[in-house]
Every structure is written in structure tokens, then in C-alpha cells.
VODODREN-148684 format. One record per residue: residue number from 1; residue in one letter; chain; x, y, z of N, C-alpha, C in turn. Coordinates in steps of 0.001 Angstrom, whole numbers, plus 500000, padded with zeros to 6 digits. Layout:
<pts>
   pos   code   unit   n.east   n.north     n.up   ca.east   ca.north    ca.up   c.east   c.north     c.up
   NUM      A      A        X         Y        Z         X          Y        Z        X         Y        Z
...
</pts>
This chain:
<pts>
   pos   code   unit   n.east   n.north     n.up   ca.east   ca.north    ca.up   c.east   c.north     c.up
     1      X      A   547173    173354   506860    546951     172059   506208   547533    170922   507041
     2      X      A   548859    171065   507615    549520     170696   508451   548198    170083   509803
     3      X      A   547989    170951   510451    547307     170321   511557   545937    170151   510868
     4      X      A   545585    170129   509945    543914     169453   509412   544410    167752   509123
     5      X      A   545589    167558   508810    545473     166038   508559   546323    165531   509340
     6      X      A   546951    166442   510829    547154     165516   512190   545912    165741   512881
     7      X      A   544620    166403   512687    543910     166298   513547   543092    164741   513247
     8      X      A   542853    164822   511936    542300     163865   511126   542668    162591   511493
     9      X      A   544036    162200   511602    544742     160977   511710   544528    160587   513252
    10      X      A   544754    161872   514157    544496     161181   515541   542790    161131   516029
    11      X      A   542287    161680   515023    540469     161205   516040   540092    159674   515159
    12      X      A   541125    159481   514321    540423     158268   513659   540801    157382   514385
    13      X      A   542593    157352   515061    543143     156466   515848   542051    155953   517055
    14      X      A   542119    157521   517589    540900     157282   518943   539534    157197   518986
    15      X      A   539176    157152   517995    537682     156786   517708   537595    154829   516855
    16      X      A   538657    154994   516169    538157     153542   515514   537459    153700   514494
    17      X      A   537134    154685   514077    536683     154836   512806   536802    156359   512144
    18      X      A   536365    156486   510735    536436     157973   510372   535170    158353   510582
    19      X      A   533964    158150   511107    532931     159230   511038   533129    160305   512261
    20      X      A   534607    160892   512496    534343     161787   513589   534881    162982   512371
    21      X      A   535133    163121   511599    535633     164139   510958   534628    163765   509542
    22      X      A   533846    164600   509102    532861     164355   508449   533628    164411   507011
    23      X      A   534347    165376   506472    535102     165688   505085   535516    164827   504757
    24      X      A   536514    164058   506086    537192     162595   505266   536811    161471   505492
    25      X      A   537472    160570   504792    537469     159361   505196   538692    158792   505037
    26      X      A   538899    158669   506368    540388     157825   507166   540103    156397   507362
    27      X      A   541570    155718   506798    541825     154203   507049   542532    154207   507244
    28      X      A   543083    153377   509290    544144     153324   509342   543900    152042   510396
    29      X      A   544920    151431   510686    544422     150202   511902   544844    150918   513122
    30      X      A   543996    150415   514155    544294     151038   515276   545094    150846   516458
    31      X      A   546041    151074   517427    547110     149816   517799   546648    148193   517818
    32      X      A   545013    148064   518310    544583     146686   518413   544885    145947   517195
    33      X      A   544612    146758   516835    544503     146059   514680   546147    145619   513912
    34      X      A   546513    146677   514723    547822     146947   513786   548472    145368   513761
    35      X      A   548936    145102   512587    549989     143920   512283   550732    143906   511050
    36      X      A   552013    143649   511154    552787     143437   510040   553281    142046   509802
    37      X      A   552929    141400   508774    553519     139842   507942   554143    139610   506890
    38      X      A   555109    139102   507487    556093     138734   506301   555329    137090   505409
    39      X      A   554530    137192   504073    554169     136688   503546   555252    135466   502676
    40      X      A   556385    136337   502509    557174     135360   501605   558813    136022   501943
    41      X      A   559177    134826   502032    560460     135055   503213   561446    133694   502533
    42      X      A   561689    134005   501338    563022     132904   500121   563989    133778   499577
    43      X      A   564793    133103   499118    566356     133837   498248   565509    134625   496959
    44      X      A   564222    134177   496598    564059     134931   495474   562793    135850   495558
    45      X      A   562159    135512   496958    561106     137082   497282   561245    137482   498204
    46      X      A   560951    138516   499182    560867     139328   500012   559441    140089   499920
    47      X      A   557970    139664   501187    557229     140204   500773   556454    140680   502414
    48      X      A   556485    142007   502610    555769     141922   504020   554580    143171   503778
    49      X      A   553577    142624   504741    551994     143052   504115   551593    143736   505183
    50      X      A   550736    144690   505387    550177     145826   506141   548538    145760   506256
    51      X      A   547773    144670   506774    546665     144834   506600   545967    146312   507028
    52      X      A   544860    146971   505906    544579     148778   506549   543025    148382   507061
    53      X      A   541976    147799   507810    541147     147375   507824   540090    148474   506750
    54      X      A   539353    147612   506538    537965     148518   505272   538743    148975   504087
    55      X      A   539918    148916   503811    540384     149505   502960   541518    148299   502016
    56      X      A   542052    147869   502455    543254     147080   501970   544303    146993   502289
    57      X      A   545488    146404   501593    546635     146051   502472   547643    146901   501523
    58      X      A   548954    147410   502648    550108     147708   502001   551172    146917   501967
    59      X      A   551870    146713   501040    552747     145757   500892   554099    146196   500316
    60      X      A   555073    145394   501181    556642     145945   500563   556959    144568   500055
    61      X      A   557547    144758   498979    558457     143605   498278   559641    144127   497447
    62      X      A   560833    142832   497713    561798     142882   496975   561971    142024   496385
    63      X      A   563033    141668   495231    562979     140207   494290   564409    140057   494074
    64      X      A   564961    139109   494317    566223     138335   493422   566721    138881   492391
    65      X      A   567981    139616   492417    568086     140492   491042   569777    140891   491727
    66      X      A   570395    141467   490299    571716     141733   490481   572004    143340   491334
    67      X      A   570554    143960   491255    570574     145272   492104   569863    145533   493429
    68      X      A   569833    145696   494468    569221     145796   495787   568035    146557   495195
    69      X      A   566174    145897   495675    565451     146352   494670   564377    146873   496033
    70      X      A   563315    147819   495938    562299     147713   496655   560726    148166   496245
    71      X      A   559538    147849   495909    558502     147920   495399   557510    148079   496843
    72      X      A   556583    149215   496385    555365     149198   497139   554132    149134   496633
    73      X      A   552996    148406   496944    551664     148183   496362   550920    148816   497732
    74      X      A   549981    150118   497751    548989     149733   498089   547792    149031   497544
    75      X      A   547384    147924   497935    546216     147313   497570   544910    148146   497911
    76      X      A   544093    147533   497105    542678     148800   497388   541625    147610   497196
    77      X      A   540757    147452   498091    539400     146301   497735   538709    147332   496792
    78      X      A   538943    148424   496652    537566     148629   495442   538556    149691   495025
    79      X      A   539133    149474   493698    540276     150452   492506   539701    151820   493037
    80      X      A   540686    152544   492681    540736     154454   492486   539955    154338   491516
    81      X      A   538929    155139   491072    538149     155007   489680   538550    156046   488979
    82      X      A   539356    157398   489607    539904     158402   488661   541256    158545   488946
    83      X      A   542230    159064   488160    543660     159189   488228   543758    160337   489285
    84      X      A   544794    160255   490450    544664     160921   490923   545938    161629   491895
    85      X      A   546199    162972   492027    547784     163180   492338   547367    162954   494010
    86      X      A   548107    162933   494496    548150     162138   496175   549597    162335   496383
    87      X      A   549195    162775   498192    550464     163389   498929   550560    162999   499672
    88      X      A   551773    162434   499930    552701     161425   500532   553276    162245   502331
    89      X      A   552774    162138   503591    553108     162907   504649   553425    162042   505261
    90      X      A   554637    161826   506258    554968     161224   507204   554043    161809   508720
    91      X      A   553690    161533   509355    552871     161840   510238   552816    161207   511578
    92      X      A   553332    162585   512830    553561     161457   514201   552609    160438   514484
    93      X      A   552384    159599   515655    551701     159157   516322   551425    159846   517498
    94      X      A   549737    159853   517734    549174     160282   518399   549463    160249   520006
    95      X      A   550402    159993   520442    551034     159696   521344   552438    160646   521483
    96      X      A   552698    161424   520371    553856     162421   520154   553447    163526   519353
    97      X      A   552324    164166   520087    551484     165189   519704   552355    166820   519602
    98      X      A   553875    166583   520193    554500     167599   519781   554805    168128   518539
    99      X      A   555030    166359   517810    556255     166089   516372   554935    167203   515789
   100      X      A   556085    167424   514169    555201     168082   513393   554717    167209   512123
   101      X      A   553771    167430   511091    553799     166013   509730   554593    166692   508946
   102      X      A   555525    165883   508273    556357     166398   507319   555836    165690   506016
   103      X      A   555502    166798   505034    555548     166529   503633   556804    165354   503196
   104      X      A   556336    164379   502702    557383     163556   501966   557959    163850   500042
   105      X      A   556484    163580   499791    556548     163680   498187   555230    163689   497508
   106      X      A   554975    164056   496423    553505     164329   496008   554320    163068   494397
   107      X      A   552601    162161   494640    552961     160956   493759   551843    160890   492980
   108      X      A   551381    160212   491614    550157     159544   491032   549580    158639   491095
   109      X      A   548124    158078   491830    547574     156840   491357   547001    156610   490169
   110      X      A   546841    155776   489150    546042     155635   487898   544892    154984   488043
   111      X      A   544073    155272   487921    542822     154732   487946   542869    153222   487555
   112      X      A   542093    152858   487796    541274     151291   488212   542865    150331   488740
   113      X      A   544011    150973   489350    545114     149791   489359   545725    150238   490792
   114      X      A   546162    149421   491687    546504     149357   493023   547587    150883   492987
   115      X      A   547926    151471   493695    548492     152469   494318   550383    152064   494430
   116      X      A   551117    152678   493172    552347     152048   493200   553478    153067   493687
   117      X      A   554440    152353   494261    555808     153578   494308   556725    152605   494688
   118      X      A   557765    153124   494080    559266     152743   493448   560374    153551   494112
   119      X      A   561570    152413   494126    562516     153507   494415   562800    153992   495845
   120      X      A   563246    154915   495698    563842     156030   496795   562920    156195   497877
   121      X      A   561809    156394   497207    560335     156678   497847   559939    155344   498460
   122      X      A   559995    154395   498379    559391     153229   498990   560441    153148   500129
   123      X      A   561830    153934   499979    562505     153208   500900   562597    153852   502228
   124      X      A   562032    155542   501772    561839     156182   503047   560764    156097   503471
   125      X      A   559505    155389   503007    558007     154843   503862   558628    153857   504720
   126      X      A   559640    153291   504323    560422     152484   505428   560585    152899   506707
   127      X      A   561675    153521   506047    562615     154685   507050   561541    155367   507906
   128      X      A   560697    156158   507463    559488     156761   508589   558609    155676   509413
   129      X      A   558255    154477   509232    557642     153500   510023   558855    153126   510451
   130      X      A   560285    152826   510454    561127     152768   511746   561394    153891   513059
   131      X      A   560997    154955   512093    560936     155778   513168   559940    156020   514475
   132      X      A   558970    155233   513928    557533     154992   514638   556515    156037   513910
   133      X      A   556627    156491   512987    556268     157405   512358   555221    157021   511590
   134      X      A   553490    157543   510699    552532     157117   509805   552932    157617   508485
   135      X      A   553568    157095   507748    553553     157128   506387   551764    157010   506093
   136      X      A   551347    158455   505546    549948     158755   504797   549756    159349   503909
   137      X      A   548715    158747   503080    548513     158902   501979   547330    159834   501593
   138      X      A   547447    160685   500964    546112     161757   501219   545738    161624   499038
   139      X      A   544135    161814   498917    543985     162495   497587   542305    162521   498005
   140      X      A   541826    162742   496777    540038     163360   496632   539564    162487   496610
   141      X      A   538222    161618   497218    537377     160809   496631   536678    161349   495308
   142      X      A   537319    159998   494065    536774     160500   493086   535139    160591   492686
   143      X      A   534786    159572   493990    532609     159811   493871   532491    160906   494478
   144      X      A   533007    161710   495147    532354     162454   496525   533342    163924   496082
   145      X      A   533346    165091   495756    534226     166094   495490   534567    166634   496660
   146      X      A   533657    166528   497747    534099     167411   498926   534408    166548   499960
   147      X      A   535225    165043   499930    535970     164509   500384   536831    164125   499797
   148      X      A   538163    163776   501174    539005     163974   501112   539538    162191   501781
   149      X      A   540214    161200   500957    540318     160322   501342   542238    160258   501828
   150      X      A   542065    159719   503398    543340     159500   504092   543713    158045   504503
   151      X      A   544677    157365   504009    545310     156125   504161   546569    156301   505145
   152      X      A   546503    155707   506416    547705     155614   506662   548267    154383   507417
   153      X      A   549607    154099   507203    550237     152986   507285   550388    152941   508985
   154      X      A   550055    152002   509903    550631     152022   511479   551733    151457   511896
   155      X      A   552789    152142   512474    554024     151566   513162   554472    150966   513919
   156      X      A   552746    150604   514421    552562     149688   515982   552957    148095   515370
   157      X      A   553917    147670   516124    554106     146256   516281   555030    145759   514438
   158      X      A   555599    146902   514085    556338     147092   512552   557966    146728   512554
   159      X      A   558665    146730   513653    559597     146759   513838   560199    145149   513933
   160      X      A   559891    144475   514459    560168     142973   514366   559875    141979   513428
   161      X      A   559130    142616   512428    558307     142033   510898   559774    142646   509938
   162      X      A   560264    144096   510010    560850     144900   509407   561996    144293   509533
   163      X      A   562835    143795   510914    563986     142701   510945   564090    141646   509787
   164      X      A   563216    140894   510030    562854     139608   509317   563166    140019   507955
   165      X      A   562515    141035   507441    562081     141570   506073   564072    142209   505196
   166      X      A   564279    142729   506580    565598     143289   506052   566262    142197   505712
   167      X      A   566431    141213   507111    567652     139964   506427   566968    139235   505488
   168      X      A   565720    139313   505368    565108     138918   504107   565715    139095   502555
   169      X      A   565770    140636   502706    566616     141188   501612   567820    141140   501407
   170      X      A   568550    140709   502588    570104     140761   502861   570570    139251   501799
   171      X      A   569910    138546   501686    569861     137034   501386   569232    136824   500065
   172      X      A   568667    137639   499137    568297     137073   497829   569086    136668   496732
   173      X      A   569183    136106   496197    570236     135829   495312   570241    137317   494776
   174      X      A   571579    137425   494146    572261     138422   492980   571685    138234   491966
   175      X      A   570574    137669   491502    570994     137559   489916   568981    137238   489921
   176      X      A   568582    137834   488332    566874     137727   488183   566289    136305   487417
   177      X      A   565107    136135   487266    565172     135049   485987   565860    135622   484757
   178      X      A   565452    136853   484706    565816     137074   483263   567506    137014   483029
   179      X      A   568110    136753   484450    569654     137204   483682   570007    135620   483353
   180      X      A   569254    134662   484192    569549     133640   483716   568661    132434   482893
   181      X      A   567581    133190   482414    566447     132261   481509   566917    131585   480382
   182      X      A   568501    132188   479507    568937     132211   478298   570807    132303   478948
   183      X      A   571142    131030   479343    572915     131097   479499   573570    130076   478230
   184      X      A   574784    130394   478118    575641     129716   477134   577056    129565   478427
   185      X      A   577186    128031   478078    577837     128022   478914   579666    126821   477731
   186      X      A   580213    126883   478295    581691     126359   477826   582219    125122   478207
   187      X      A   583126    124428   477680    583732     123141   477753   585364    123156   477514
   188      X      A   585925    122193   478084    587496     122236   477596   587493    121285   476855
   189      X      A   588430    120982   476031    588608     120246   474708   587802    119043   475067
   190      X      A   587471    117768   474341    587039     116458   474772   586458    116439   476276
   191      X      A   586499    117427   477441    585321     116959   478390   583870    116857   478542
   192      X      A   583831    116228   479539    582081     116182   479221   581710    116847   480401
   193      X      A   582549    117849   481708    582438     118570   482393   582637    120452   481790
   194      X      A   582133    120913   482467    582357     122325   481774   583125    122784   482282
   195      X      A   584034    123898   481968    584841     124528   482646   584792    124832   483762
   196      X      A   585429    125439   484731    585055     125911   486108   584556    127547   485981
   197      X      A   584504    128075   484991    583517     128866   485275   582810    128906   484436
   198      X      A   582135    127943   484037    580539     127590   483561   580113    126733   484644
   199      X      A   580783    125975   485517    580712     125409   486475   579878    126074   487807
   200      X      A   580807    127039   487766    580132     128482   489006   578528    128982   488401
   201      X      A   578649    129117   487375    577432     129427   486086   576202    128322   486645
   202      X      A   576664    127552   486616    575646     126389   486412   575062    126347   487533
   203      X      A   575906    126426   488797    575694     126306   490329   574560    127564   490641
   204      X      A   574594    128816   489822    573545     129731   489833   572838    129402   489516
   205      X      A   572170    128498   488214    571202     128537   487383   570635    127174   488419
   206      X      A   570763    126453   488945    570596     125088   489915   570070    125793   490785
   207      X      A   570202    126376   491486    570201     127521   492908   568967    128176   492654
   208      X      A   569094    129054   491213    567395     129647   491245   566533    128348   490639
   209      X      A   566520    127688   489827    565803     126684   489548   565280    125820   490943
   210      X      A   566066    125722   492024    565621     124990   492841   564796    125536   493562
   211      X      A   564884    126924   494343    563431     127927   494800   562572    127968   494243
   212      X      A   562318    128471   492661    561679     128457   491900   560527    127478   491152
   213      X      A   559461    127509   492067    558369     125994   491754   558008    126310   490372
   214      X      A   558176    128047   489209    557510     128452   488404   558296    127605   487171
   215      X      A   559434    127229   487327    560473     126539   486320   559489    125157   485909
   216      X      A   558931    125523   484435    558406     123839   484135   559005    123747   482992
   217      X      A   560012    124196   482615    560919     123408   481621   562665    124139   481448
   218      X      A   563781    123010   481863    565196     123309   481294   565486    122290   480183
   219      X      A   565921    123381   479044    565766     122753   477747   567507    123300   477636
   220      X      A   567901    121507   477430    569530     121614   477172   569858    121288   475759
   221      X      A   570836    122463   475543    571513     121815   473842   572763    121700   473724
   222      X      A   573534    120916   473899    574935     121150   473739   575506    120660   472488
   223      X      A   576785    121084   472355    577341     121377   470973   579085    120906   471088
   224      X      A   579570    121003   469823    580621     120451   469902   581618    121634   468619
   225      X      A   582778    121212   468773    583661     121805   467086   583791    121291   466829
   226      X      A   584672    121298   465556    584501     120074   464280   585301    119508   464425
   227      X      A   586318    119858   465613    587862     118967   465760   587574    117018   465778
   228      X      A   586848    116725   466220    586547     115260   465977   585641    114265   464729
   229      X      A   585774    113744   464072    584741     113288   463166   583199    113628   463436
   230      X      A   582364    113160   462478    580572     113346   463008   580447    112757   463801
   231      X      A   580571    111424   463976    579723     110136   465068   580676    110553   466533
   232      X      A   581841    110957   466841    583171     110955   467567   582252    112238   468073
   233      X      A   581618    113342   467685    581256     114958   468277   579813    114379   468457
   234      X      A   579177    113665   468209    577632     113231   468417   578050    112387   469577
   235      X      A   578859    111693   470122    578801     111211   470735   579207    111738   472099
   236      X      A   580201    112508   471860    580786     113665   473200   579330    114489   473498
   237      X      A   578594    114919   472328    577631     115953   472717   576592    115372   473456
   238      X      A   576418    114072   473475    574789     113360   473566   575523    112918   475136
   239      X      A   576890    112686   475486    577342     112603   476752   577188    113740   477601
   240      X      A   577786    114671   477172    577386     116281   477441   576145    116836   478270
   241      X      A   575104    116360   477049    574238     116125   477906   573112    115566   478657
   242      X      A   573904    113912   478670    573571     113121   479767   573601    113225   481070
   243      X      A   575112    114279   480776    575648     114771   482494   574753    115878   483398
   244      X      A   574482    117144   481909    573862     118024   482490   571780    117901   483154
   245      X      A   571530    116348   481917    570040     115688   482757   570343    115351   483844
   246      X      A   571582    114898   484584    571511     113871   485531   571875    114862   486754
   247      X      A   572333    116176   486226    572274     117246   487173   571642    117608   487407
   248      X      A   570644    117834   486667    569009     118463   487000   568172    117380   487743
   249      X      A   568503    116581   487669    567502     115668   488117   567889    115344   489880
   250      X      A   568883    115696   489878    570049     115409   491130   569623    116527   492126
   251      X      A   569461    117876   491710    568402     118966   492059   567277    118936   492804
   252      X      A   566445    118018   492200    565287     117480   492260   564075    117583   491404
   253      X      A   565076    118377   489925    563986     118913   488806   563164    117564   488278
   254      X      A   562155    117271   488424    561360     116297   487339   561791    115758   486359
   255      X      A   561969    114568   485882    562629     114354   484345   561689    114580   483517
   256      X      A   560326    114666   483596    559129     115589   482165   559637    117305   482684
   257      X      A   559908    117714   483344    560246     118925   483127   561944    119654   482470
   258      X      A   562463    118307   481797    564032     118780   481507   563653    117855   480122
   259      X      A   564635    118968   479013    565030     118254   477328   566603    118648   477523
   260      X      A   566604    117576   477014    568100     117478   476758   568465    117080   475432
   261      X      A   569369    117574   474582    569754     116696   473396   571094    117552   473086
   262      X      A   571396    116599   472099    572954     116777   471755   573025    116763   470132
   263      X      A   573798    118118   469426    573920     118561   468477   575051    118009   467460
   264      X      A   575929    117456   468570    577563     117061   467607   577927    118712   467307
   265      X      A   578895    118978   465709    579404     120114   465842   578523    120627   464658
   266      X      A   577309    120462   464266    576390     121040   463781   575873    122129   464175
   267      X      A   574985    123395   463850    575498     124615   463654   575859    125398   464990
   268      X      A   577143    125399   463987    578340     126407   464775   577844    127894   465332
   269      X      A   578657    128996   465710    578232     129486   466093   579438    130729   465435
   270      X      A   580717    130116   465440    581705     131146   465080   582852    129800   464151
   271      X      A   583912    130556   463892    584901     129842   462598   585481    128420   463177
   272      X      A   585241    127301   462971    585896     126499   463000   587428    126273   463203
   273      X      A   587702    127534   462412    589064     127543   461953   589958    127895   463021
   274      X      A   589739    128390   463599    590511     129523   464827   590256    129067   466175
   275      X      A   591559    128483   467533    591126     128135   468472   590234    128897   468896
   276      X      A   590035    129883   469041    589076     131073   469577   587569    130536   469128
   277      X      A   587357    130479   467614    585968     129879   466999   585567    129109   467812
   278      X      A   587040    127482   467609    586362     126497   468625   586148    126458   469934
   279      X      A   586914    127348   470643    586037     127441   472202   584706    128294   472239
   280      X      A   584165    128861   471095    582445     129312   471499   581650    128133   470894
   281      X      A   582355    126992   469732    581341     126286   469233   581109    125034   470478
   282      X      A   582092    125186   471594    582026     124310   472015   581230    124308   473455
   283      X      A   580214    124376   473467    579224     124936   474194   578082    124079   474554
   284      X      A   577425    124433   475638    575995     124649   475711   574846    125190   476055
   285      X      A   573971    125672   475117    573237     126653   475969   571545    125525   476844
   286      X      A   571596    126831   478044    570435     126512   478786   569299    127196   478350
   287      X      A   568030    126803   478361    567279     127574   478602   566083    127361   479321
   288      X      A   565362    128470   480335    564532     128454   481120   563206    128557   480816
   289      X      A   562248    128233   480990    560753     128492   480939   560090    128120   481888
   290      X      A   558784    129328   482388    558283     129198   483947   556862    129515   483367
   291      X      A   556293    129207   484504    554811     129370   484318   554551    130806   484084
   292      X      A   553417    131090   483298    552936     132505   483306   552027    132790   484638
   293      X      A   551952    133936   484621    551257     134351   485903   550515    135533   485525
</pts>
């Protein structure tokens, strides 16, 4: 099985196409072809693309998040039409006709949806295209029973895209939308600055908001405890957040894309009664909303 899909992989290289092996059909680019692009290169994506000619592109991406993340799409111009198990071989280049193909992992595509893998597995399709190695993809054409369809990724010209891509990843922020779509953030008695670490808080939520073109609305509410009269806490709060519009705007957020308003010490959140109560009533929360996609 072993040498049926290194023979496969190298007459497609040297031919330029698959009609030299009649069973399959191989897509792979050929050194001329081969190119790797880093599409999106910010603190909050990481995205580099594999055009496969006749077939589609493979793509690695990572995203902005509190865990080191990595995602693979093969793209397909025309969907898998049946679900289908597919085996994952690292495979020399035709140029190191000694190496042997090593089995990687046997994975699932689902019908009609791009070709996914996660994880561990995306990170050694890495690892084998640094080696100079074809990460390929083998399963059945689901029109045709007695073919056998082969995808494989080329290592030609992968290595200087793969730089880019790493410090790419080296550099995303820590943190996702979701950890910061919904923050509550703190105040010291009578300021209209927040603590220093809602301060640090805030400097995150500024940071992804500013990459982020998808942000079309920060909706501010701040709040107060009851330690001051009504008009005396309406008035600290509506200062509150005057400061935090004039931060956003300082950013370069839009003023139709920011609400701001101020609560006084109307509803609380915990006991009035207890310094402890009043440092959570004394707050404000953010919240994020981005375009759908």
C-alpha cells in the first residue's frame, strides 16, 4: 500500500497531472506551482494558505485566545458529497526516493463541508512540511467506487511563509472575544478612574477592540453604592462614564459605535451594607458586540 501511494504521488509530481495513474486522482502543486501565503498576519489571526491547483486550498490558522490554538481547513471547490474516513500519510519528496511514507492518522470528512483537523494533528502536518515532507490525504471518490482520490500538501518554497506564520502565532494576544465581550470592571471610593487593575483590564479590552474592525458597538454602564445621596452617585456615575467614552473614542472607536450611561447606585448587585457589597456595587460593566459573520 506503502509504495502504491509513493508511486502515485511521484508520477503526478512529474507529469503535472493525475492522468498517469488511471485509479486515482492526484492533486498536488508541482515545484512550479507550489506557494505558501500568509493571508492574515494581526495579534488576533494567524492565517497561511496552500493553494492545491484543480482542487483547492489548505489552510492553517490560529486565533487570539488564552491557549496556543491551531486549526486546519482543507478547502474543496466542489464539497465531499459522502462522509468519508481518509488517511492521513506523510510522504517523501520525489527527490528522496529512499525515505519511506509513514502513516500519520486515519481522520473523517463529512459530507458537503471543507475537510477539518484540530489539535495535535494539525500540528504535526506542520511538523512534516518542515521536514520537507507531503502531508497526504487519501479517501474514495464518492461518484467513482474504483477511485481513489489523493491530496497532497507541497513543501516546496513552505519554509519562509512557516517563519512568518510562527512569529505570527508567537504575538496574538492571550485572551478571545469571548473572554472579553462581557467584563465588570471596579472603582475606588469617589474616583472616576478605575482601579489599577481594572485599569490593566481595560488596556486589554482597548487592545482587542482596536484590531478588531468586527466591534460595532461598546455599551458602557457604570454604577455606584449608596454611600453618597441620589443626585451626588448620578453624578459620579454619569462622570464615570464620560471618562470611559472619551477613552474609546481616544482609541479611535467611532462615537455612533459607543453607549455610555450612568446608573447612580441603582440596581445593586450585592449588600450595600458591607464594605465588601460596596466594592462590587461599585462598578462598571463593558460590553462587546461585533458583526455577525
Amino acid at each position: 500500500m506503502k509504495m502504491h501511494i509513493v508511486t502515485s504521488l511521484a508520477l503526478s509530481i512529474l507529469t503535472f497531472s493525475s492522468s498517469s495513474w488511471a485509479m486515482d486522482k492526484v492533486y498536488v502543486a508541482n515545484p512550479g506551482q507550489s506557494q505558501w501565503q500568509m493571508v492574515a498576519n494581526t495579534p488576533l489571526e494567524c492565517q497561511l494558505v496552500h493553494p492545491i491547483p484543480n482542487f483547492g486550498d489548505a489552510v492553517f490558522s490560529s486565533h487570539a485566545s488564552k491557549n496556543i490554538n491551531l486549526d486546519f481547513e482543507l478547502k474543496m471547490k466542489r464539497p465531499m458529497g459522502e462522509t468519508r474516513d481518509v488517511s492521513l500519510v506523510s510522504m517523501p519528496p520525489v527527490w528522496r526516493p529512499g525515505d519511506s511514507a509513514d502513516r500519520m492518522t486515519n481522520i473523517r470528512f463529512f459530507k458537503q463541508f471543507d475537510g477539518y483537523v484540530g489539535g495535535q494533528t494539525a500540528w504535526s502536518i506542520l511538523s512534516e512540511l518542515e521536514k520537507g515532507r507531503y502531508p497526504t490525504f487519501g479517501y474514495q471518490e464518492w461518484q467513482s467506487r474504483d477511485q481513489r482520490v489523493e491530496v497532497a500538501l507541497s513543501s516546496v518554497l513552505f519554509q519562509p511563509s512557516y517563519n512568518v506564520f510562527s512569529d505570527c502565532i508567537a504575538n496574538l494576544l492571550p485572551y478571545s472575544f469571548e473572554d472579553i465581550a462581557f467584563t465588570i470592571l471596579h472603582y475606588d471610593r469617589s474616583s472616576v478612574q478605575l482601579n489599577k487593575a481594572s485599569q490593566k483590564r481595560l488596556t486589554q479590552i482597548a487592545e482587542y477592540v482596536r484590531y478588531n474592525q468586527d466591534i460595532d458597538l461598546v455599551l458602557v454602564s457604570t454604577y455606584t453604592d449608596s454611600e453618597d445621596s441620589k443626585s451626588e452617585s448620578q453624578g459620579l456615575s454619569e462622570q464615570r462614564a464620560d471618562v470611559l467614552l472619551q477613552y474609546f473614542q481616544s482609541i479611535g472607536l467611532p462615537e455612533d459605535r459607543i453607549q455610555a450611561q450612568g446608573y447612580g447606585k441603582r440596581r445593586p448587585i450585592a449588600d450595600n451594607a458591607s464594605p465588601i457589597g460596596k466594592d462590587k456595587n461599585r462598578r462598571v460593566v463593558i460590553s462587546l458586540g461585533r458583526t455577525q459573520i
